[in-house]
C-alpha positions as CSV (number, residue, x, y, z in Angstrom):
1,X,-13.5,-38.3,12.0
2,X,-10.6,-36.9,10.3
3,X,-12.5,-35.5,7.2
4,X,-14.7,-33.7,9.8
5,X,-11.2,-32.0,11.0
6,X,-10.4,-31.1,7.6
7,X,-14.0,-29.9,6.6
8,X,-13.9,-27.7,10.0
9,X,-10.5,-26.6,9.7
10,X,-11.3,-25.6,5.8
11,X,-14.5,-23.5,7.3
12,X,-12.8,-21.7,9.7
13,X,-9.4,-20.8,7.2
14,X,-12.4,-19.4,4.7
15,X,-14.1,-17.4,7.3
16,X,-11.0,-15.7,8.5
17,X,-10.1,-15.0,4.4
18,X,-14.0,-13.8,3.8
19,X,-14.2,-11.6,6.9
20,X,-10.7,-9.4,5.7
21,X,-8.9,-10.3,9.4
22,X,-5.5,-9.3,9.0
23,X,-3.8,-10.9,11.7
24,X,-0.7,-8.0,11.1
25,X,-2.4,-5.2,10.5
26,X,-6.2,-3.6,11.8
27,X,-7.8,-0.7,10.8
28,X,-10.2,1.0,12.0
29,X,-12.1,4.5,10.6
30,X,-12.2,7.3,12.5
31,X,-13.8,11.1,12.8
32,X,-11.2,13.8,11.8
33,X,-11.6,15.5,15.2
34,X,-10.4,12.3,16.6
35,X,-7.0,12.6,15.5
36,X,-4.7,14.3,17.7
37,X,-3.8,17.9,17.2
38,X,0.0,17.4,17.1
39,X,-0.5,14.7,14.5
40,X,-2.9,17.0,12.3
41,X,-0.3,19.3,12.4
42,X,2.4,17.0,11.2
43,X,0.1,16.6,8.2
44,X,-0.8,20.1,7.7
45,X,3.4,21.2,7.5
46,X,3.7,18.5,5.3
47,X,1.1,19.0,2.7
48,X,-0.5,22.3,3.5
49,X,-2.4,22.4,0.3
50,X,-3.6,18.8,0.6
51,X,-7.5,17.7,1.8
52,X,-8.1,15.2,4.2
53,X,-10.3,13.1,2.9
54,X,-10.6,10.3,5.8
55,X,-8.3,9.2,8.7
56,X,-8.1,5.9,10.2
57,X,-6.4,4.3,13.4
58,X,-4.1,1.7,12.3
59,X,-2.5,-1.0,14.5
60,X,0.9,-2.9,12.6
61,X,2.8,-5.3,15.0
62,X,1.2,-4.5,17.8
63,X,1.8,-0.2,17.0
64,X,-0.5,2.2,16.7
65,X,-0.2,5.3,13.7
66,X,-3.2,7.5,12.0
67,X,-3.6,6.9,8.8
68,X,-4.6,10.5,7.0
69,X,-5.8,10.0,3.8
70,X,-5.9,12.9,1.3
71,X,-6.2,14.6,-2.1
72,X,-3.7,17.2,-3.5
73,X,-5.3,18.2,-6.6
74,X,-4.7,15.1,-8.6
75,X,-2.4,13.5,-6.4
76,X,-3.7,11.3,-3.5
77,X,-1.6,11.1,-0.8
78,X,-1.4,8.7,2.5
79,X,0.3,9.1,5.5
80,X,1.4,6.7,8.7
81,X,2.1,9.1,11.5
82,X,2.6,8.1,14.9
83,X,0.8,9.7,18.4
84,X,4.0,11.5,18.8
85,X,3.8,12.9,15.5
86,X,6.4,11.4,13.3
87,X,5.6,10.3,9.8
88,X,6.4,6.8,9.2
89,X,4.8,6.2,5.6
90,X,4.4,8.0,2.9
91,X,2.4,7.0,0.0
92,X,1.2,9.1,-3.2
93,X,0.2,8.6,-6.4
94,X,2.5,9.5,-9.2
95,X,2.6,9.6,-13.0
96,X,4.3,7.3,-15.4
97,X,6.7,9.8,-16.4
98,X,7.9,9.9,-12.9
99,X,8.8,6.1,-12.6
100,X,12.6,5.9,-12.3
101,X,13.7,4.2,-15.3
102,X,15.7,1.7,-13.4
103,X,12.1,-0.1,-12.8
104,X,10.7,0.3,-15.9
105,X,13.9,-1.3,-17.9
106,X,12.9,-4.2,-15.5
107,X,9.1,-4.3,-16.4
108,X,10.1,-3.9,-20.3
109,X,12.1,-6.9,-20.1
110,X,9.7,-8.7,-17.9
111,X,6.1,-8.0,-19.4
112,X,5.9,-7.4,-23.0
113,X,3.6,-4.4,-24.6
114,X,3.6,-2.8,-20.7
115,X,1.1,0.1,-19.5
116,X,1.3,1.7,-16.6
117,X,-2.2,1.9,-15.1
118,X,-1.4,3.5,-11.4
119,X,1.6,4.2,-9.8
120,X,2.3,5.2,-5.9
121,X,5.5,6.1,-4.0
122,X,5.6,4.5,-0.7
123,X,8.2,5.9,1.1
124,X,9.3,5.2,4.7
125,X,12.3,7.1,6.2
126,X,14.7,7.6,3.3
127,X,13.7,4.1,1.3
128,X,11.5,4.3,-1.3
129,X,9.7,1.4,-3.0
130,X,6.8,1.5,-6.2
131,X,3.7,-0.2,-6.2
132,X,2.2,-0.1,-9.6
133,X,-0.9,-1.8,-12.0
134,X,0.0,-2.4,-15.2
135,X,-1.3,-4.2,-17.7
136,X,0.4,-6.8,-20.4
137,X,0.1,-9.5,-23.4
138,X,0.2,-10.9,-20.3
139,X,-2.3,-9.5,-17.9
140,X,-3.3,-7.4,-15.6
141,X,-0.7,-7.6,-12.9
142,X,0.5,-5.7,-9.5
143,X,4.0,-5.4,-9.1
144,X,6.4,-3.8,-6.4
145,X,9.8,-3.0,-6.8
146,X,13.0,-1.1,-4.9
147,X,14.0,2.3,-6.3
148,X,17.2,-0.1,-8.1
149,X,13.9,-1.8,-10.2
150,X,14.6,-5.0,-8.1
151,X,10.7,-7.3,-8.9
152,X,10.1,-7.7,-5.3
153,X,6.5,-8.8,-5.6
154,X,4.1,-9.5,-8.5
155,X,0.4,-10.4,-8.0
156,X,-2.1,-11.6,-10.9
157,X,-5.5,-12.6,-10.7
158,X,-5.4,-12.9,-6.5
159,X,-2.6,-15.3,-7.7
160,X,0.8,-13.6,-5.3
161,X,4.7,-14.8,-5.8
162,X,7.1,-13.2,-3.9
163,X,10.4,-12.8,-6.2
164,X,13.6,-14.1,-5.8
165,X,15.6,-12.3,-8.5
């Protein structure tokens, strides 16, 4: 009896992990003449030169924001903007040379012969953090850090530590 518990509990944790449910965050694609005006606007005064390149609805704790997704010549862009029209996320791609060097004195120290592979920006209000892939003796890895270069998360091979540095 109790291995048949297990067994069905086991099936039902691997179908929610399969299936991609994210119990704090849904989204779901939609048309861009679906998004409201006042939130196309927002985009369009922020990055005028930028193309949409697909939106999304996007529920976090129980709030709803558009997610506009876009390309500004090399430089893809995201943003979070609410139905009232207030951007709450930013996130864009940036080069290597535009890392603050706060974060990479931390990767030196903490993944030997380090390239950067991708690095975004994600800013919300006036707090930025940096998501990056780089690559290592180690690995390939995923890391995310505070503007100071505080580690704040590194992932490797679907292997996720939160750090407490």
């Amino acid at each position: 009896m109790r291995t048949t518990k297990v067994l069905g509990l086991t099936i039902v944790i691997g179908i929610i992990l399969v299936s991609g449910i994210n119990l704090f965050a849904q989204e779901k694609k939609i048309d861009k003449k679906d998004v409201p005006a006042n939130v196309m606007a927002t985009f369009q005064k922020a990055y005028p030169k930028a193309e949409v390149k697909g939106t999304n609805i996007e529920t976090e704790h129980g709030k709803k924001y558009y997610e506009i997704e876009s390309m500004e010549e090399t430089k893809h862009i995201d943003l979070l903007i609410t139905s009232a029209g207030k951007i709450t996320e930013i996130e864009e791609t940036i080069s290597a040379d535009q890392i603050p060097g706060s974060i990479m004195k931390t990767l030196g120290t903490k993944f030997e012969g380090l390239k950067v592979e991708k690095a975004e920006k994600v800013t919300h209000g006036s707090v930025s953090d940096y998501e990056l892939v780089i690559e290592s003796k180690s690995g390939k890895h995923e890391v995310k850090l505070n503007a100071a270069g505080k580690l704040l998360k590194t992932e490797k091979v679907g292997k996720e530590t939160d750090s407490a540095d």
